[in-house]
C-alpha positions as CSV (number, residue, x, y, z in Angstrom):
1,X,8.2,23.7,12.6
2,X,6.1,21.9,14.9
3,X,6.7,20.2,18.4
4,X,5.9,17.3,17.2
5,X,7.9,17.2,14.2
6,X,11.0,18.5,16.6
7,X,10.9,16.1,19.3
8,X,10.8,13.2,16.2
9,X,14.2,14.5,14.5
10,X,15.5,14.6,18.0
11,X,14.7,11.6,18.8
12,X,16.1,10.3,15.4
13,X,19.4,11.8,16.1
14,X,19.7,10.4,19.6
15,X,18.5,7.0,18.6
16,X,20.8,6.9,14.8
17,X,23.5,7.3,16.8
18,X,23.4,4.5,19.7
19,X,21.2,1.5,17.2
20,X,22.2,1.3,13.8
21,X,20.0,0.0,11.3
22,X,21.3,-2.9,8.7
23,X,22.8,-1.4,6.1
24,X,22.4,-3.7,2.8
25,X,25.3,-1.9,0.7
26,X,26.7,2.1,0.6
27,X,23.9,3.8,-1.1
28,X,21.1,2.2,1.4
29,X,19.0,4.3,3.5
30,X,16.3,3.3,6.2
31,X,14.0,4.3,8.6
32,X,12.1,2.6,11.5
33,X,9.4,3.9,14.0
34,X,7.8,1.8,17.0
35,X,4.6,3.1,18.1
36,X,1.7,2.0,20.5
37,X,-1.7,3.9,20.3
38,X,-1.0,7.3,21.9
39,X,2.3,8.2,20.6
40,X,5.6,6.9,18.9
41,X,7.8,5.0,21.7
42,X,11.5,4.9,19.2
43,X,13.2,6.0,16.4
44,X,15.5,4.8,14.5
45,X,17.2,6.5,11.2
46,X,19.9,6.3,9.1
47,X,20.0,8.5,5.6
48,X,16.9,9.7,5.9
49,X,14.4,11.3,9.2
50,X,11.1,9.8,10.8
51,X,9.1,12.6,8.7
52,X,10.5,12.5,5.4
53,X,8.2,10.7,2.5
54,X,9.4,7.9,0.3
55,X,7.3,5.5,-1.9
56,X,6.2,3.0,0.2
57,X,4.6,0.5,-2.6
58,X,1.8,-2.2,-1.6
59,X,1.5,-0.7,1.9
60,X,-0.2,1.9,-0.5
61,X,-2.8,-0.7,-1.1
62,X,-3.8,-0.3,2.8
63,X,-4.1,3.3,2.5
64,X,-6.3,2.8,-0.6
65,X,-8.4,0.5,1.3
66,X,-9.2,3.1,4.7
67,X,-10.4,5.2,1.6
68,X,-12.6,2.7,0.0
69,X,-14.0,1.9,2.9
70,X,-15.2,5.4,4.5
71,X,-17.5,5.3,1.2
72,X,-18.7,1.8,2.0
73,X,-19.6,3.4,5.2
74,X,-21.3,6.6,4.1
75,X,-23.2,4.2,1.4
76,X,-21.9,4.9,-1.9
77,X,-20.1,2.0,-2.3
78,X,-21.7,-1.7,-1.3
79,X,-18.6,-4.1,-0.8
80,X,-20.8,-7.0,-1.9
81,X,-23.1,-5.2,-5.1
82,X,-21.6,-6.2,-8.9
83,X,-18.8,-3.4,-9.8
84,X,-20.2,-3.0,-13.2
85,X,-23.0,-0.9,-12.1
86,X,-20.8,1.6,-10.8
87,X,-18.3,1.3,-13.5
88,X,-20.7,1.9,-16.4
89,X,-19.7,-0.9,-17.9
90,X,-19.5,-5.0,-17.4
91,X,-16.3,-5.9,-15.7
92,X,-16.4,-9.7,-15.9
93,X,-13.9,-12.7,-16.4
94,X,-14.5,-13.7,-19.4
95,X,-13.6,-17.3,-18.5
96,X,-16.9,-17.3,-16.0
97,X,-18.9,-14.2,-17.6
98,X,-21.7,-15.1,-14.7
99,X,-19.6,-15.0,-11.9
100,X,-20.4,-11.2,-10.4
101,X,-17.1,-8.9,-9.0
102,X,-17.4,-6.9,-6.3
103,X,-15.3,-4.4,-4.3
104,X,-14.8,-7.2,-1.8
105,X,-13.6,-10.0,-3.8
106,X,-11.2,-7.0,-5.5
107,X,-9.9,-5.9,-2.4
108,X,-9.3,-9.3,-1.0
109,X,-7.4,-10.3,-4.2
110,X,-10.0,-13.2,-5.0
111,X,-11.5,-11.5,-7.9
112,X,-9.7,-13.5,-10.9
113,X,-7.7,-10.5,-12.0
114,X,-3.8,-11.4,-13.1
115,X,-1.0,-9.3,-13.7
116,X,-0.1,-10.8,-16.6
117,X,-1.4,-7.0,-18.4
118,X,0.4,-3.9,-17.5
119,X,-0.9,-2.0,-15.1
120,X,0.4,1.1,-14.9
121,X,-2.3,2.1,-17.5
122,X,-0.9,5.8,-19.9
123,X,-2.7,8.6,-19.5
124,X,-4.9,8.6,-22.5
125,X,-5.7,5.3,-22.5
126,X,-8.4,3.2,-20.4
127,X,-9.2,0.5,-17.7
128,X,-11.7,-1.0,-19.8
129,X,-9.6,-1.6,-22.5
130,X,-6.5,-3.2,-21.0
131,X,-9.2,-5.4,-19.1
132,X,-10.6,-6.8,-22.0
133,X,-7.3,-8.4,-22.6
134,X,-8.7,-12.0,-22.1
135,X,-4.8,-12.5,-20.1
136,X,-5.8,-10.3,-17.3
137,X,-7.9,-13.0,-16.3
138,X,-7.6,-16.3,-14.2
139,X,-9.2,-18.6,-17.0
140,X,-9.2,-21.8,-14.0
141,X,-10.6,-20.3,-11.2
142,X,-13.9,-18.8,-10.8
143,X,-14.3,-15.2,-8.6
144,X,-14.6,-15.9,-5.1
145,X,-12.8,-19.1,-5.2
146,X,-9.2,-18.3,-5.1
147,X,-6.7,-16.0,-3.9
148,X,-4.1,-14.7,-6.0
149,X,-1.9,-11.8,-5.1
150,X,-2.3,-9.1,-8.3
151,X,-1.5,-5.6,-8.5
152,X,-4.1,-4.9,-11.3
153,X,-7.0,-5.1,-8.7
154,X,-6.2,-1.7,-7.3
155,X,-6.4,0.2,-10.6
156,X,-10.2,-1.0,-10.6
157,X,-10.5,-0.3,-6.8
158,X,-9.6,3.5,-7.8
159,X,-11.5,3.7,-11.0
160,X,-14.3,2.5,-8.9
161,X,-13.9,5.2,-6.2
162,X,-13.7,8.0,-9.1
163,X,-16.5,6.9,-10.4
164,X,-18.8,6.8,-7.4
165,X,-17.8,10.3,-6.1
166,X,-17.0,12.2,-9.5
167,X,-13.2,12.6,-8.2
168,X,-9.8,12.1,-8.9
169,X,-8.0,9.7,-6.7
170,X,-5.4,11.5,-5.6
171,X,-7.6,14.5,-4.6
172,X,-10.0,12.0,-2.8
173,X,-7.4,10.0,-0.7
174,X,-6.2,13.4,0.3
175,X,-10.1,14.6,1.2
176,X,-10.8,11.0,3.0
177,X,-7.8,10.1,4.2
178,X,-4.5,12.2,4.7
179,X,-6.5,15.2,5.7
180,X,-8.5,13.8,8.7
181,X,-5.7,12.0,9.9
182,X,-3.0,15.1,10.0
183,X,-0.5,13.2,8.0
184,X,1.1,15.5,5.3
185,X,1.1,12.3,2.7
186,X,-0.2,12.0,-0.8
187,X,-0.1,9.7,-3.8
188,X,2.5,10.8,-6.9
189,X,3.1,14.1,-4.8
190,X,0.5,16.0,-6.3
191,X,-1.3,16.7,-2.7
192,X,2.0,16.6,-0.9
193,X,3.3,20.1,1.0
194,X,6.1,21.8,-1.1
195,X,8.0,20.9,2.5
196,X,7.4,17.4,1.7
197,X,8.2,17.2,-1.7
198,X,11.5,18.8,-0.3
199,X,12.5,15.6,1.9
200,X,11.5,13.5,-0.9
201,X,13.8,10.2,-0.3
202,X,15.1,8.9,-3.9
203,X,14.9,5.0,-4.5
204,X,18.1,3.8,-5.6
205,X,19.3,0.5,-7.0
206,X,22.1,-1.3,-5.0
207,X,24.5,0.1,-7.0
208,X,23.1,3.7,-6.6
209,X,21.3,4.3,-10.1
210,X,18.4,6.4,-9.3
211,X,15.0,4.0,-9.6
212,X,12.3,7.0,-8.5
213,X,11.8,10.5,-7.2
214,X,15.1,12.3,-7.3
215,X,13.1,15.4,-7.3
216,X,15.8,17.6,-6.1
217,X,13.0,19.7,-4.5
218,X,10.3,20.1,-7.2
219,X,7.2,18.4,-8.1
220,X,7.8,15.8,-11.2
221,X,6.6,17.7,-14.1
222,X,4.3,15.2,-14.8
223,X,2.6,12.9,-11.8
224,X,1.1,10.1,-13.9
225,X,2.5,8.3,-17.3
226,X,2.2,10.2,-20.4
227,X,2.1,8.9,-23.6
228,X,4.0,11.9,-25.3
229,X,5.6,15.0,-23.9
230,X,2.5,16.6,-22.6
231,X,0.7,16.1,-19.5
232,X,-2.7,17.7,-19.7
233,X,-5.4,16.4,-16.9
234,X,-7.9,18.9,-17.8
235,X,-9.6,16.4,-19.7
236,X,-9.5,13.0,-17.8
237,X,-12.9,11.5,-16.7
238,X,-12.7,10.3,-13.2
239,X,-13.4,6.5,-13.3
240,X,-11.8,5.8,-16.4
241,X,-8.1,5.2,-15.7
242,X,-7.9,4.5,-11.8
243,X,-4.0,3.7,-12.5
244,X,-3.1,7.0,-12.9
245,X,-2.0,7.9,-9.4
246,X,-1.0,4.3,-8.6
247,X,-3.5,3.1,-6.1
248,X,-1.1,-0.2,-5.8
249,X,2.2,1.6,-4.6
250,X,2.2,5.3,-5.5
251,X,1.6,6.7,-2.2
252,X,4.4,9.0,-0.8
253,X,4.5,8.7,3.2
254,X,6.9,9.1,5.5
255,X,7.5,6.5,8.3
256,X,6.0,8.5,10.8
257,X,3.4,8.9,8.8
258,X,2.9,5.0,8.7
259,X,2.7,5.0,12.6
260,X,-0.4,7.3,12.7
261,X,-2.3,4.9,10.2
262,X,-0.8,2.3,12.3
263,X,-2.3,4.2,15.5
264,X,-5.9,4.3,13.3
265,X,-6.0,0.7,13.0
266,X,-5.0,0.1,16.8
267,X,-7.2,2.6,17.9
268,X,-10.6,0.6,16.0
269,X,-10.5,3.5,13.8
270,X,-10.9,6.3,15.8
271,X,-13.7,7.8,14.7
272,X,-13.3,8.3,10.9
273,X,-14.3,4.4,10.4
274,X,-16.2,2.8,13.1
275,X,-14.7,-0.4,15.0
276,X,-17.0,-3.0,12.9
277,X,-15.6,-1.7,9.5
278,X,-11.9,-1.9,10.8
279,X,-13.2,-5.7,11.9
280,X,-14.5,-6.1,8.0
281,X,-10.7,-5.0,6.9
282,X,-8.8,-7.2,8.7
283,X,-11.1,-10.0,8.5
284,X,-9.2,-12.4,7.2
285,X,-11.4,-12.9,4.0
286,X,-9.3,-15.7,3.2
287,X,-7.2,-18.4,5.0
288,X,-5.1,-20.4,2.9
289,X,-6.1,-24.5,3.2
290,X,-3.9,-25.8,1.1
291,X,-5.1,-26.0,-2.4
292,X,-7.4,-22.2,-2.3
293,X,-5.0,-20.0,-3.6
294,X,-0.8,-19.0,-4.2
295,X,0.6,-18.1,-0.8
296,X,4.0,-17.8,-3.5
297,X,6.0,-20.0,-0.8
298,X,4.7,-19.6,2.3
299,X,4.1,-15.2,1.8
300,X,0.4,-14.8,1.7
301,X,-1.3,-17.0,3.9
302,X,-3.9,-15.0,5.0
303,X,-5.6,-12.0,4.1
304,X,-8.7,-9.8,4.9
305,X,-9.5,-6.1,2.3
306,X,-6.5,-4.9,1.8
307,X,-4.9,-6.0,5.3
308,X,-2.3,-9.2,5.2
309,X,-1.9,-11.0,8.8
310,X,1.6,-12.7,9.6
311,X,1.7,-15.6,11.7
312,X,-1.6,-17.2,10.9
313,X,-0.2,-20.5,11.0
314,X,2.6,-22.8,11.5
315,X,2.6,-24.0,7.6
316,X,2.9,-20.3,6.8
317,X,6.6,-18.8,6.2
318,X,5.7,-15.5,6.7
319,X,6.4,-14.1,10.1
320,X,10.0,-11.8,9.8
321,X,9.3,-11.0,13.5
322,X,9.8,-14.8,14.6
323,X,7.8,-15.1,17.4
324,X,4.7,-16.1,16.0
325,X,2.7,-13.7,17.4
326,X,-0.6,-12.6,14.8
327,X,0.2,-9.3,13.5
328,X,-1.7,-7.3,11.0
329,X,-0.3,-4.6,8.2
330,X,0.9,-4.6,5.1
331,X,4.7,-5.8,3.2
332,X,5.5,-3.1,0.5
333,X,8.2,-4.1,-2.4
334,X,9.1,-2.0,-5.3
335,X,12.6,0.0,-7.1
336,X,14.9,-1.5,-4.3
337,X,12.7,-0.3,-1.6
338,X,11.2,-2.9,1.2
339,X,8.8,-1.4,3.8
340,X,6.2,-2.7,6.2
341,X,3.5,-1.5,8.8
342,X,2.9,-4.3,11.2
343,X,0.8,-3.8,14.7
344,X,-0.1,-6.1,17.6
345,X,-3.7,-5.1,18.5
346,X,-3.3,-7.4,21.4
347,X,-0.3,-5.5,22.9
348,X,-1.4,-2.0,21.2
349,X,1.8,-1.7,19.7
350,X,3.1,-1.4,16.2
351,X,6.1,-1.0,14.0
352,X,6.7,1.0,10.7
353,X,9.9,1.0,8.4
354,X,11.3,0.8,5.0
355,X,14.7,0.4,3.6
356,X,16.2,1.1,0.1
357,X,19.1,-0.2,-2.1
358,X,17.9,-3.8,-1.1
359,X,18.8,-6.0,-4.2
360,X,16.0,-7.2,-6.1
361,X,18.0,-10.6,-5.1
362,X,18.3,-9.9,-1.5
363,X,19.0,-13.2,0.5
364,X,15.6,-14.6,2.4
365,X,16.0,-15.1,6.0
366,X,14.2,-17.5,8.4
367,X,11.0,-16.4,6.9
368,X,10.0,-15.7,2.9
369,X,10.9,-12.0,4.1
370,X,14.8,-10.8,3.3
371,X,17.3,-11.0,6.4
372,X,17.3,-7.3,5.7
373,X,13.7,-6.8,6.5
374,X,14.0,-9.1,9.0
375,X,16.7,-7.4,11.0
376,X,14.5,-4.1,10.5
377,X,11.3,-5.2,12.6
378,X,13.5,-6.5,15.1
């Protein structure tokens, strides 16, 4: 066991024990960790430790975007070139089949993609296929002209990534991402340590019905969706089914694990992406004025690749801290879980935390964020 990882679960047992965290109902378990660049500041746990991986959902799409981006920079991926080319094949909305895509418009979620398709795409089948599915697309709204919040664009994002490098996606996160940064983390556990998989925190609904991941100490037998009882990747073609390791939520990272890629972003990337690439990510690629996209009440008001910014303006309802001071991150959402990684880059400090067992109809507070959520970055 390392010093590090000892001083955290001291720390979590001195701090569980004098500030308790909300507790939503019985089977609820939650984590939080305050951070500034150097090192984490608190901890506070209840259920679960500071080191112990969970499935954080859309602040995955964060992580996936520090990976698409380190190829941007080496120059295998443009952000602005037409997708197709990479692809193999024309991904275009068929609505405006002139309209280019690129790995910026899909990472700012202005690329016309709905998810009004599944996708969680079976192993077996393809992204091209469920794409051609004239409902994946926004028929009113050409590329590049509106933001609309959708899953589906991460899928691509992944394929894309496969494609260009000849890799899997969860091997190449871990190669580009976890592995530089020290952070034993992975996307459906496949590149986690067997320690790892051991602290595994299950998702439970409110009324403790298991939702994900009661591994009980083992690897799931099978770490994307199967069509039928067998679960043979000896034959998948990277670039073909990006969805496979869930790109939009899959990744498996512990809390303190969001503080160190909270520490990358505060730190202008520290190396492994330079300071003018973490300016492209947070951007914001798009500011909501009031008729150019669904904020869905007041949530998404403005967003750079892959990075959402809270606070941006008064007409926004999406600031669970209350003080109106800019912060940058990513909300996650998924099986009962909330999470969130939030920094200051003013101040050089952050937050990271999730909560599970939060009802799917948990009560807003103040802010389009639950009370729940809002009591945890406070």
């Amino acid at each position: 066991m390392t010093r590090i990882r000892l001083l955290i679960l001291a720390a979590t047992a001195f701090l569980s024990a004098c500030a308790p965290l909300p507790r939503p109902n019985p089977h609820s378990v939650a984590v939080r960790v305050t951070f500034d660049r150097d090192r984490i500041t608190s901890v506070q746990a209840r259920g679960a430790g500071a080191d112990d991986p969970v499935r954080v959902a859309s602040i995955s799409k964060l992580i996936t975007d520090i990976g698409a981006m380190r190829l941007v920079e080496a120059g295998i991926l443009d952000l602005d070139a037409d997708v197709s080319s990479v692809l193999g094949w024309p991904l275009r909305n068929p609505h405006f089949p002139d309209r280019p895509i690129t790995l910026r418009l899909l990472l700012s979620h202005r690329s016309g993609l709905k998810d009004d398709v599944d996708y969680a795409i079976p192993l077996g089948q393809t992204l091209q296929t469920t794409l051609s599915d004239p409902k994946a697309w926004d028929a009113e709204h050409a590329p590049g002209t509106f933001f609309r919040y959708g899953n589906i664009n991460f899928p691509v994002v992944a394929s894309i990534m496969e494609k260009a490098t000849g890799e899997r996606f969860d091997t190449l996160m871990a190669r580009l991402v976890f592995k530089p940064l020290r952070i034993d983390a992975c996307f459906n556990w496949t590149t986690c340590s067997d320690a790892a998989v051991a602290r595994a925190v299950t998702l439970k609904s409110e009324a403790g019905a298991v939702r994900r991941d009661d591994l009980r100490g083992r690897r799931p037998d099978c770490p994307v969706l199967s069509p039928g009882p067998g679960c043979d990747l000896s034959g998948y073609v990277p670039g073909t089914n990006g969805a496979l390791f869930s790109p939009q939520g899959g990744a498996r990272i512990s809390a303190a694990g969001l503080a160190r890629i909270g520490q990358f972003l505060l730190r202008q990337g520290e190396g492994l992406l330079a300071p003018g690439i973490i300016a492209a990510m947070i951007g914001p690629e798009w500011v909501f004025n009031g008729g150019n996209g669904d904020t869905e009440k007041g949530f998404w008001c403005a967003y750079g690749l892959a990075v959402q910014t809270l606070a941006a303006s008064q007409a926004c309802r999406n600031d669970p801290f209350g003080d109106g001071v800019r912060r940058l991150g990513h909300s996650g959402e998924a099986y009962g879980l909330r999470s969130g990684l939030w920094v200051d880059p003013v101040r050089g400090r952050g937050v990271a935390y999730f909560v599970t067992a939060v009802p799917d109809d948990a009560p807003k507070g103040r802010s389009g964020f639950t009370r729940t959520e809002e009591q945890m970055v406070r």
